[in-house]
C-alpha positions in Angstrom: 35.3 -69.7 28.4 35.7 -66.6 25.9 38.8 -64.9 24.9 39.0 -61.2 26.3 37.8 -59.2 23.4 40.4 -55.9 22.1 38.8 -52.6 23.8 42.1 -50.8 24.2 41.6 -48.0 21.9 37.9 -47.7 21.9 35.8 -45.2 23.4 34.5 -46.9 26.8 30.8 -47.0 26.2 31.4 -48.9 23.0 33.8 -51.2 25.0 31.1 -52.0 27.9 28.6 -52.8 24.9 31.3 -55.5 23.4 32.0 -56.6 26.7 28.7 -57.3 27.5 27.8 -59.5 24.8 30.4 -61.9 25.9 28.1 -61.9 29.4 31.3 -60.2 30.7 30.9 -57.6 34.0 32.5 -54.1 33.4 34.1 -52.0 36.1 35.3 -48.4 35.0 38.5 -46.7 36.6 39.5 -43.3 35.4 42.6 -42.0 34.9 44.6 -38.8 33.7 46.2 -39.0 30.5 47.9 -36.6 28.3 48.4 -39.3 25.2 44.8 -41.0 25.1 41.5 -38.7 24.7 39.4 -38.7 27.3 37.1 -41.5 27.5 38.8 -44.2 25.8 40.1 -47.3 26.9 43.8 -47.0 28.0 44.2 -50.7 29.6 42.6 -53.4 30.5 42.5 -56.7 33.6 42.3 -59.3 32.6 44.3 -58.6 29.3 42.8 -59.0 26.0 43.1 -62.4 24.7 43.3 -63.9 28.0 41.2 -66.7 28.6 37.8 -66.0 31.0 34.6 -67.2 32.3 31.1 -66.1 31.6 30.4 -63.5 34.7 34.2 -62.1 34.9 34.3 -58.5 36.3 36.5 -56.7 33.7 38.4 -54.2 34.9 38.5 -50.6 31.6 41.4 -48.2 32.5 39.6 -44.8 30.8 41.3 -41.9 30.1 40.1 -38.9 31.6 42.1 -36.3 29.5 45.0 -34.5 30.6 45.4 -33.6 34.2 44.6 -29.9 34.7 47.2 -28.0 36.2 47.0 -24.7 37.8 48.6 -22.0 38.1 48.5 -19.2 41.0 47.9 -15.4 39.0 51.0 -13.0 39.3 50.4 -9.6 40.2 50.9 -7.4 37.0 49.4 -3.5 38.2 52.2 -1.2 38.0 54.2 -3.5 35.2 54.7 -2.2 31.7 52.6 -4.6 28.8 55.8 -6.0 27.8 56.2 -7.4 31.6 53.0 -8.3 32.2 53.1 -10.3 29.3 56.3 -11.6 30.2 55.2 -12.6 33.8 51.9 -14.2 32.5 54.2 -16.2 30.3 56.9 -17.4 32.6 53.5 -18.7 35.0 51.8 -21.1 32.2 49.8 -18.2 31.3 48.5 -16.4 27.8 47.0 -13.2 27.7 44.1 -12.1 26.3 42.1 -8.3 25.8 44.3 -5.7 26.2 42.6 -2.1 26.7 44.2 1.0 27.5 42.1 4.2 29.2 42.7 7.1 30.9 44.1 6.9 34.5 46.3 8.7 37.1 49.1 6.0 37.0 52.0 7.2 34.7 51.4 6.2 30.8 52.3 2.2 29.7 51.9 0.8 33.5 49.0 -1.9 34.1 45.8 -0.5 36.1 43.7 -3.3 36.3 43.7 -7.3 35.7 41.0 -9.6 35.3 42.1 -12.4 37.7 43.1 -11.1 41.1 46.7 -11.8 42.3 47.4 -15.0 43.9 43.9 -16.5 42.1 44.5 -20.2 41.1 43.4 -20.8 37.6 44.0 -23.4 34.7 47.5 -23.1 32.8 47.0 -21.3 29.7 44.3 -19.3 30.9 43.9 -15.8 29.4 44.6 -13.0 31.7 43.0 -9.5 30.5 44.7 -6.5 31.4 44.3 -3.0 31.3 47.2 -0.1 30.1 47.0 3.3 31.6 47.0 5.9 28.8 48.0 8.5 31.4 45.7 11.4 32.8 42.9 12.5 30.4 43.8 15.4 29.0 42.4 18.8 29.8 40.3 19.8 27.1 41.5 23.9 26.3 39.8 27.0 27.3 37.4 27.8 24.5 37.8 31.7 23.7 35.6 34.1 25.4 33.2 36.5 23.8 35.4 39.5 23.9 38.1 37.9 21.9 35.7 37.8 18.9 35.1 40.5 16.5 31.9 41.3 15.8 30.2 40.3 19.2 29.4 42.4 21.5 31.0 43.7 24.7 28.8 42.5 27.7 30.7 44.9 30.4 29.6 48.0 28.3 26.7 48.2 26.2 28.2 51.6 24.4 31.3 50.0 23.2 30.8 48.8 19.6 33.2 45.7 18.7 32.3 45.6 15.2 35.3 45.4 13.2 37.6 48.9 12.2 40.1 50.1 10.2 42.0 53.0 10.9 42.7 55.9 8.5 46.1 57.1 7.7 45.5 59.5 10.3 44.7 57.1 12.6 41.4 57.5 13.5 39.3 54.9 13.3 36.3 54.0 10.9 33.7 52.1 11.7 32.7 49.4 9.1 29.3 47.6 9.3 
């Protein structure tokens, strides 16, 4: 007869090592804590100190971390950032990249999300969303060849458009 050696506390391999050098049997049975780290000893059967024979099955209680939660993805196209960050928020939810690109949908409103709506997912997962910036804007018309002195006019090949002046008397003078 051996007293139950202490393995609450321990990480379980190292308590199935002690455990066996008392020629004691080991029996593992997991269980979701959010205080112990996973794969430690939480409890034990018999209890330690307890008197038992050679042989005895012990029964290790091992943490298997926290249990994971999930939670189900809100819909966040059409929201504003500030919403969509409030919604991911009120759901157990962080968010992560935020981008911003050109789109159709009005300036500030969400275009795109990385998880679809109603996908379950961890708690805390990041959700990456993208901002519309508003339609691209249209570049300008670039001026055409007439409005610039000096070129020439491709209707008419007589007509100079080299640059003028005009007298006093209003006639012009060709310069160049």
């Amino acid at each position: 007869v051996v007293p139950m050696p202490p393995v609450i506390g321990i990480e379980h391999r190292q308590a199935s090592i002690t455990l066996s050098q008392y020629d004691l049997k080991v029996e593992l049975v997991w269980e979701t804590s959010d205080t112990v780290t996973s794969g430690y000893v939480i409890s034990c059967i018999p209890d330690e100190g307890t008197e038992i024979a050679p042989g005895t099955t012990v029964y290790l209680t091992v943490s298997s971390g926290p249990e994971i939660k999930y939670e189900e993805v809100p819909n966040l196209i059409g929201l504003t950032k500030d919403s969509a960050i409030s919604r991911l928020e009120s759901y157990n939810l962080t968010y992560g990249e935020i981008k911003e690109e050109y789109s159709d949908a009005p300036k500030g409103e969400v275009i795109w999300q990385s998880f679809e709506d109603g996908a379950e997912v961890p708690q805390h997962t990041k959700i990456n969303f993208t901002v519309s910036k508003g339609p691209e804007p249209t570049p300008s018309p670039s001026p055409s060849h007439s409005d610039n002195p000096g070129s020439t006019n491709d209707l008419d090949p007589d007509v100079s458009t080299s640059p003028t002046h005009t007298t006093s008397g209003g006639r012009p003078i060709i310069i160049g």
